[in-house]
Backbone and ligand atoms as CSV (ligand in chain L), in Angstrom:
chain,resi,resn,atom,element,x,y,z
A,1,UNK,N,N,136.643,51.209,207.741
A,1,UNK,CA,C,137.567,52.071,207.035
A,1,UNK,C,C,138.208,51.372,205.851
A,2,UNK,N,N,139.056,50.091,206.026
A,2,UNK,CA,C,139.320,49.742,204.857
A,2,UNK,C,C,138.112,48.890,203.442
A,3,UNK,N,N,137.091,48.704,204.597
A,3,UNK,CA,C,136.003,48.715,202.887
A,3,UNK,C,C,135.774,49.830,202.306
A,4,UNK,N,N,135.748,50.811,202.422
A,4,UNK,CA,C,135.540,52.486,201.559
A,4,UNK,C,C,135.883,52.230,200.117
A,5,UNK,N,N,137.481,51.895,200.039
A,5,UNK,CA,C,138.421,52.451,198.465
A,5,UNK,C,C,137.572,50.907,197.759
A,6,UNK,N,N,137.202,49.739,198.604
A,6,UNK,CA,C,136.648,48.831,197.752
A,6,UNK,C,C,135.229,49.138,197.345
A,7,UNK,N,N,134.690,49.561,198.102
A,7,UNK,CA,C,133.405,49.876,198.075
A,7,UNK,C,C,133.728,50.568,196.279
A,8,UNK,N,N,133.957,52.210,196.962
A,8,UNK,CA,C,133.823,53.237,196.228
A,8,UNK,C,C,134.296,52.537,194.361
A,9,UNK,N,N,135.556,51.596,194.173
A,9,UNK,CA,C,135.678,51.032,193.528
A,9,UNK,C,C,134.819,50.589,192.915
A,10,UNK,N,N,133.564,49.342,192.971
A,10,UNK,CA,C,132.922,48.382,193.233
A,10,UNK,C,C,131.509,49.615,192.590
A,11,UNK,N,N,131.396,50.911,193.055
A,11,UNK,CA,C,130.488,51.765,192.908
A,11,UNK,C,C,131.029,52.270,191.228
A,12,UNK,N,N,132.271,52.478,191.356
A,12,UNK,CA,C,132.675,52.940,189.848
A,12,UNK,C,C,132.281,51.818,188.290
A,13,UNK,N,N,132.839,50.925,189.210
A,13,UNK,CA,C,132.412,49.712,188.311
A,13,UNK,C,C,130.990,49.358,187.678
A,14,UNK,N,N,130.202,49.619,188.262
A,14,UNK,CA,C,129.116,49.793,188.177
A,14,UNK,C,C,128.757,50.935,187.099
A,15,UNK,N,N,128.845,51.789,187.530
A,15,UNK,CA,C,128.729,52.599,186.701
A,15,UNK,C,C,129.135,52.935,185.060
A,16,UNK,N,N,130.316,52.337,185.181
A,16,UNK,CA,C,131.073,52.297,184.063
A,16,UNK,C,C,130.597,51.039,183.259
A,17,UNK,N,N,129.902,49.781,183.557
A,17,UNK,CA,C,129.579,48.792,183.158
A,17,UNK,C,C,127.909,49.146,182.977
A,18,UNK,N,N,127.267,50.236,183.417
A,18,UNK,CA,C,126.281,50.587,183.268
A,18,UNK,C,C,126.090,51.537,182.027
A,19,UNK,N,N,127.099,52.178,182.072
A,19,UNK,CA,C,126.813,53.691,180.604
A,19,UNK,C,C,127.370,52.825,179.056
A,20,UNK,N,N,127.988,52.247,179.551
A,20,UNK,CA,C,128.588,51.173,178.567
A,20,UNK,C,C,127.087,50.463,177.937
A,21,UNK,N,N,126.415,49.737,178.723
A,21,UNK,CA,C,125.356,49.022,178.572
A,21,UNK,C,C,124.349,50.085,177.994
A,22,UNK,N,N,124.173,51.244,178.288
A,22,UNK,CA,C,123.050,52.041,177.966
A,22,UNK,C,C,123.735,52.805,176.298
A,23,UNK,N,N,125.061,52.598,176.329
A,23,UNK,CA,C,125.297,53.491,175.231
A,23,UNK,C,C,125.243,52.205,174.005
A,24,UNK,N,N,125.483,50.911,174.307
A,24,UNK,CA,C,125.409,50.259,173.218
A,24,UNK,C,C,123.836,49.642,173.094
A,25,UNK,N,N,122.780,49.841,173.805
A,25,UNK,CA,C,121.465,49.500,173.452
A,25,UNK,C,C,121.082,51.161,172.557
A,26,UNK,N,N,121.589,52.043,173.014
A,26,UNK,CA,C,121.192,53.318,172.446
A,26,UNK,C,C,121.607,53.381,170.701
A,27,UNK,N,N,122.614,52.981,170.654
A,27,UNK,CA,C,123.069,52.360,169.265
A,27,UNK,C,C,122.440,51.754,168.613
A,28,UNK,N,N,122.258,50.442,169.072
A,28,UNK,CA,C,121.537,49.528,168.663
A,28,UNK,C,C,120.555,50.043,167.970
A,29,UNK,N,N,119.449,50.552,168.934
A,29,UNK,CA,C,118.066,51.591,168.363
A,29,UNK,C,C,118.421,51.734,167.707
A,30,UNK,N,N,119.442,53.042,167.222
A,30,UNK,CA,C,119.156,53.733,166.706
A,30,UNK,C,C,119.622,53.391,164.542
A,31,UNK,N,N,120.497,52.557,164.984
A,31,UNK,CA,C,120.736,51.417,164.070
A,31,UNK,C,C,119.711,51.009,162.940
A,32,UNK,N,N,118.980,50.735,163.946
A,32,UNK,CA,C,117.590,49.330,163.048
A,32,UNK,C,C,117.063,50.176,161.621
A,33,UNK,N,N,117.242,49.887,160.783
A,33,UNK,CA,C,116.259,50.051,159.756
A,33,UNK,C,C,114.933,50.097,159.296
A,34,UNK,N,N,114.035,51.150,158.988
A,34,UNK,CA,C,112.698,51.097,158.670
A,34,UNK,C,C,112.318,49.316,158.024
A,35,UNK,N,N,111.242,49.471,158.131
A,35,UNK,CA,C,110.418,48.162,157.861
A,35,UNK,C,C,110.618,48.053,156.346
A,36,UNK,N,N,110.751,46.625,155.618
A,36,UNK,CA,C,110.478,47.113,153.884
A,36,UNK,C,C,108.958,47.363,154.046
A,37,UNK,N,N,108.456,47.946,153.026
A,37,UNK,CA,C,107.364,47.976,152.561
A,37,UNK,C,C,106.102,47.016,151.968
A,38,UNK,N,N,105.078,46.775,152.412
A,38,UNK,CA,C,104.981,45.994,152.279
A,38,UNK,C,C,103.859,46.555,150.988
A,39,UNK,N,N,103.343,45.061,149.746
A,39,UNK,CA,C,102.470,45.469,148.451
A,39,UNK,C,C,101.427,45.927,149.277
A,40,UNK,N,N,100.524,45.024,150.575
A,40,UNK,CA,C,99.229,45.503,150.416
A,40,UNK,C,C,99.301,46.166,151.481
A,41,UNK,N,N,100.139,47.764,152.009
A,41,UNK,CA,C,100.042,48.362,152.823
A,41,UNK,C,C,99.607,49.367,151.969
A,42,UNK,N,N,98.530,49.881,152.228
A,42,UNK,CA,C,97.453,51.148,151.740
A,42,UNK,C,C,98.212,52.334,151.251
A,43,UNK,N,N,99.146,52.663,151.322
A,43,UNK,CA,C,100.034,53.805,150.434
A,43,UNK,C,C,100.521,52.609,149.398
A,44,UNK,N,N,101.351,51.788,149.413
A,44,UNK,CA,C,101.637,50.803,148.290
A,44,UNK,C,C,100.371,50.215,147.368
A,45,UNK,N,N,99.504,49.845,147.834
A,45,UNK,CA,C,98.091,49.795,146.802
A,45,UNK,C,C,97.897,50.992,145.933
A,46,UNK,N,N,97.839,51.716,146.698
A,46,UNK,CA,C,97.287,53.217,146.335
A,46,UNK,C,C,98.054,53.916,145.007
A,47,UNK,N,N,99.199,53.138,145.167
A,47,UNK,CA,C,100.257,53.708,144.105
A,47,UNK,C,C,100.314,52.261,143.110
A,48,UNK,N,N,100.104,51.094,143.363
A,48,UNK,CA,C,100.435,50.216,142.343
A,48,UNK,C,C,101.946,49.388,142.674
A,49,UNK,N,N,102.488,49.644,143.798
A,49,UNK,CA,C,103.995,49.326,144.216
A,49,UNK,C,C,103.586,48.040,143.893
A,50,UNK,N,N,104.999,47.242,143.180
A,50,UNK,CA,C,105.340,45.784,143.334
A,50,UNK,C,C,106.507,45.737,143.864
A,51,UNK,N,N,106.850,44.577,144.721
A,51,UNK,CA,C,108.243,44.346,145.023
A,51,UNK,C,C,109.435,43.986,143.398
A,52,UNK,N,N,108.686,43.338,142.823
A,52,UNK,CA,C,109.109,42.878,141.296
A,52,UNK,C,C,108.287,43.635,140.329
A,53,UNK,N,N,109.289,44.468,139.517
A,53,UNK,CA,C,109.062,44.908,138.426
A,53,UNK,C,C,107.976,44.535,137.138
A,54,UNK,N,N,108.465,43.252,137.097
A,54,UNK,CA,C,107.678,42.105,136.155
A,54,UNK,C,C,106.501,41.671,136.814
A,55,UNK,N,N,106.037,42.174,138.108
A,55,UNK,CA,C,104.902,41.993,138.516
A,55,UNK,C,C,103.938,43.127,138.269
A,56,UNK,N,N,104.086,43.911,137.880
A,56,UNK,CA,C,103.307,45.496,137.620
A,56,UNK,C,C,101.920,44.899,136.521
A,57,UNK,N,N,100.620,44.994,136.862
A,57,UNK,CA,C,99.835,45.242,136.450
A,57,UNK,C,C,99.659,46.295,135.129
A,58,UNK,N,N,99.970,45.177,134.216
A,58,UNK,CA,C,100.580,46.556,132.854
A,58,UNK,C,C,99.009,46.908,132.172
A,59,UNK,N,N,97.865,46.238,132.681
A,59,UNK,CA,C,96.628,46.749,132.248
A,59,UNK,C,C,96.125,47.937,132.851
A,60,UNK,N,N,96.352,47.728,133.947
A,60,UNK,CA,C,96.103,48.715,135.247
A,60,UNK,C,C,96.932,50.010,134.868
A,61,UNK,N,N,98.399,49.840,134.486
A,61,UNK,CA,C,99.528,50.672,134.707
A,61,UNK,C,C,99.814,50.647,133.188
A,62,UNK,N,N,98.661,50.872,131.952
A,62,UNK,CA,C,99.490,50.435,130.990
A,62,UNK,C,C,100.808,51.712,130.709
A,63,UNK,N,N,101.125,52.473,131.420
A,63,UNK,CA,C,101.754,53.684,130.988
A,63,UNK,C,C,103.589,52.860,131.670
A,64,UNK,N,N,103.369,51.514,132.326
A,64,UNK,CA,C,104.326,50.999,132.718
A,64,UNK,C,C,105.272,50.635,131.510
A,65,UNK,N,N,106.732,50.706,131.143
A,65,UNK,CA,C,107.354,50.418,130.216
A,65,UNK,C,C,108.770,49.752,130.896
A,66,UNK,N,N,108.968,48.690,130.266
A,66,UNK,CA,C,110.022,47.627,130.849
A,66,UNK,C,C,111.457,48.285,130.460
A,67,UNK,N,N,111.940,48.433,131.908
A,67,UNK,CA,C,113.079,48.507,132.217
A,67,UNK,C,C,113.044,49.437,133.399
A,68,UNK,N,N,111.618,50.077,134.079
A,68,UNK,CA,C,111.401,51.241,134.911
A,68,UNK,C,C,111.876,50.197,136.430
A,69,UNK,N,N,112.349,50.760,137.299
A,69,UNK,CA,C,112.864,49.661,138.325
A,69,UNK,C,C,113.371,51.313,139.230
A,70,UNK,N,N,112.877,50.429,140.962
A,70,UNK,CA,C,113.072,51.434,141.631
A,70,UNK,C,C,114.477,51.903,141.458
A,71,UNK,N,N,115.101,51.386,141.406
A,71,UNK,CA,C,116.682,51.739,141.000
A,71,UNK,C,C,117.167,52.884,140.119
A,72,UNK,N,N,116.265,52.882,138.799
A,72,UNK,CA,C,116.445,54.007,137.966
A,72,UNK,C,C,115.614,55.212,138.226
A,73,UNK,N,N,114.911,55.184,139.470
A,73,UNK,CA,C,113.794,56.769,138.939
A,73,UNK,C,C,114.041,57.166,140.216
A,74,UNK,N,N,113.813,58.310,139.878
A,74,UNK,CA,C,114.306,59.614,140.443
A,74,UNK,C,C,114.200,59.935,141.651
A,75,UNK,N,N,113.191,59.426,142.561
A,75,UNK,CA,C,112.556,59.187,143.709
A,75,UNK,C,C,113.454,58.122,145.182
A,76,UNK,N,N,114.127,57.741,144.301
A,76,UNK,CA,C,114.979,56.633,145.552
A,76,UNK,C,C,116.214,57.250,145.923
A,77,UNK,N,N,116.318,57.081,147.080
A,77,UNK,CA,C,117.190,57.747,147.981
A,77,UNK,C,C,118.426,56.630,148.645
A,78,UNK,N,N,118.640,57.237,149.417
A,78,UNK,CA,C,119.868,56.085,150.210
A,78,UNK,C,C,120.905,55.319,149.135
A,79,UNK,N,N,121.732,54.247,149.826
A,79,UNK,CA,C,122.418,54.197,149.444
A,79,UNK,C,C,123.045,53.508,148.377
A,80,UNK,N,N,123.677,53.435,146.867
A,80,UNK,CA,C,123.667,52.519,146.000
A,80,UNK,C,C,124.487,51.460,146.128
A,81,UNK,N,N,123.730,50.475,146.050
A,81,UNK,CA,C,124.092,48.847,146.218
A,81,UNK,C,C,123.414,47.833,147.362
A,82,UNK,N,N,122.247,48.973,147.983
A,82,UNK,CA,C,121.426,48.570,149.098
A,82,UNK,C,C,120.649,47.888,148.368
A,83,UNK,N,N,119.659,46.867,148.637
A,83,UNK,CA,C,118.333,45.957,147.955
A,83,UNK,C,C,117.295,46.983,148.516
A,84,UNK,N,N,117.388,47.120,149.068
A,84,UNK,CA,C,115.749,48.251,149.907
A,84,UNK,C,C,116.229,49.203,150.559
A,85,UNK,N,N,115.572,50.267,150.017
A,85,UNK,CA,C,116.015,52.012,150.314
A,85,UNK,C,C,114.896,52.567,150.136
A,86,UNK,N,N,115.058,53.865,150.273
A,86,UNK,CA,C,114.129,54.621,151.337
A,86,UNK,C,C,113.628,55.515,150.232
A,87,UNK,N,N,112.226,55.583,149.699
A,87,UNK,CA,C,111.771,56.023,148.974
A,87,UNK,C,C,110.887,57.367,148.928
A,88,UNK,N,N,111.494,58.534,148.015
A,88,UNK,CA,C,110.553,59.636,148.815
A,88,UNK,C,C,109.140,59.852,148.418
A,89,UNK,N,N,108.431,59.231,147.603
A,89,UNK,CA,C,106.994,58.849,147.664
A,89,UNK,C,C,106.402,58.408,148.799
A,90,UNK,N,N,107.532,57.690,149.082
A,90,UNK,CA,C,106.774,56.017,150.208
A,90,UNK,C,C,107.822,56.254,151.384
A,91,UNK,N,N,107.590,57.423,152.312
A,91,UNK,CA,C,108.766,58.047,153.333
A,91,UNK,C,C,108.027,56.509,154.494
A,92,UNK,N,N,109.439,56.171,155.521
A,92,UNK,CA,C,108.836,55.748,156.334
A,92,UNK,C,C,109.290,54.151,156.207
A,93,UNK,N,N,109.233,53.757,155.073
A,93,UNK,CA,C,109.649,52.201,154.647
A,93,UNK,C,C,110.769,52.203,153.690
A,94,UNK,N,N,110.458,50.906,153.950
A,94,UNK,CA,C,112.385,50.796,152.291
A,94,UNK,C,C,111.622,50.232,151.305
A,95,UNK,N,N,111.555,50.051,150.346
A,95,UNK,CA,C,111.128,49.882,148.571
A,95,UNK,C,C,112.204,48.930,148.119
A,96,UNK,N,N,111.440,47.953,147.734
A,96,UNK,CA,C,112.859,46.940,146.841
A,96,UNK,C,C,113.792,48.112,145.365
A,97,UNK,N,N,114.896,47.595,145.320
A,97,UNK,CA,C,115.435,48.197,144.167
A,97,UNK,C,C,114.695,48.367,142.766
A,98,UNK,N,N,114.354,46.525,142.585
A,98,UNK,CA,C,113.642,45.772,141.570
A,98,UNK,C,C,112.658,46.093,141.750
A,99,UNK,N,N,111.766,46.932,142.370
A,99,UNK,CA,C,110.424,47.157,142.336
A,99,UNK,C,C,109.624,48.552,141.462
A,100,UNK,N,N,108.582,48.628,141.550
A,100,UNK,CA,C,108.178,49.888,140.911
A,100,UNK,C,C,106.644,50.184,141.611
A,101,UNK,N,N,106.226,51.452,141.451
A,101,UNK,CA,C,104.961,52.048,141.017
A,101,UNK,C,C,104.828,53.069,140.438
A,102,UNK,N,N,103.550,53.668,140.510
A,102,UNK,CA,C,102.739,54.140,139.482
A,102,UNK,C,C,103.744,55.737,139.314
A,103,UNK,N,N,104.797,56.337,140.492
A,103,UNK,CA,C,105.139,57.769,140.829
A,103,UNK,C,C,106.638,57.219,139.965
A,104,UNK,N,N,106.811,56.193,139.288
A,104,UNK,CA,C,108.137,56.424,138.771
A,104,UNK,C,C,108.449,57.632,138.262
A,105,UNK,N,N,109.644,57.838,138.397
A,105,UNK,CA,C,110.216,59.032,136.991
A,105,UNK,C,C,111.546,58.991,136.902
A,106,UNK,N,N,111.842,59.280,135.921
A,106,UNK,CA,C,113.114,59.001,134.951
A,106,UNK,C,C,114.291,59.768,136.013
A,107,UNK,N,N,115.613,59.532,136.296
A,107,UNK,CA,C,116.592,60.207,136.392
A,107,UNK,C,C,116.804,61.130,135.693
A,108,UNK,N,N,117.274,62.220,136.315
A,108,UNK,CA,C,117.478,63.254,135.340
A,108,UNK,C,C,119.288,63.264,135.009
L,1,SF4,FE1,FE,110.051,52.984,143.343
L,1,SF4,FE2,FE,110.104,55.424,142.285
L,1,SF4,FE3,FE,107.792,54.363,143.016
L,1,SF4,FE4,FE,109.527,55.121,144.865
L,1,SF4,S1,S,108.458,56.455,143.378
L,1,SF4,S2,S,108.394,53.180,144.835
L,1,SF4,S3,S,111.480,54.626,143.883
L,1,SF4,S4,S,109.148,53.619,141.374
């Protein structure tokens, strides 16, 4: 009889040290950030992506003109002052700021 209120205690505890544990791994998840992108992942080829601007294949891309940077075109999303954000060409990964390919376009 008097182990019960310890028990039942001892059972709460548990529990409460359990949802605790499940709600901050659930966080966690959900937290993490897409992968950056990487140059030779087959949508980034496909488009010409560099992580660096000044790396763009301007023979390849001669339609490339200096100062185009994921930062200025129209296509980048998330949030300003992030280094890698979420690009709606390239859904799925983050895109350097400083980077570019071939789907730039101007801000409107
Ligand atoms: Fe960068 Fe724009 Fe190309 Fe996306 S579409 S990778 S933001 S240049």
């Amino acid at each position: 009889m008097m182990n019960r209120p310890i028990a039942r205690r001892a059972l709460l505890k548990t529990l409460v040290v359990g949802a605790a544990g499940a709600a901050l791994v659930e966080r966690t998840g959900a937290a993490s950030p897409p992968a950056r992108l990487d140059e030779k992942d087959p949508a980034a080829v496909a488009l010409g992506y560099v992580v660096h601007a000044s790396d763009v294949d301007t023979k390849k891309y001669p339609a490339y003109v200096k100062g185009q940077i994921c930062e200025n075109c129209l296509q980048l999303q998330g949030t300003a002052g992030d280094t890698y954000r979420p690009c709606s060409v390239l859904p799925g990964k983050l895109v350097s700021v400083s980077g570019w390919c071939s789907a730039w376009a101007a801000e409107m």
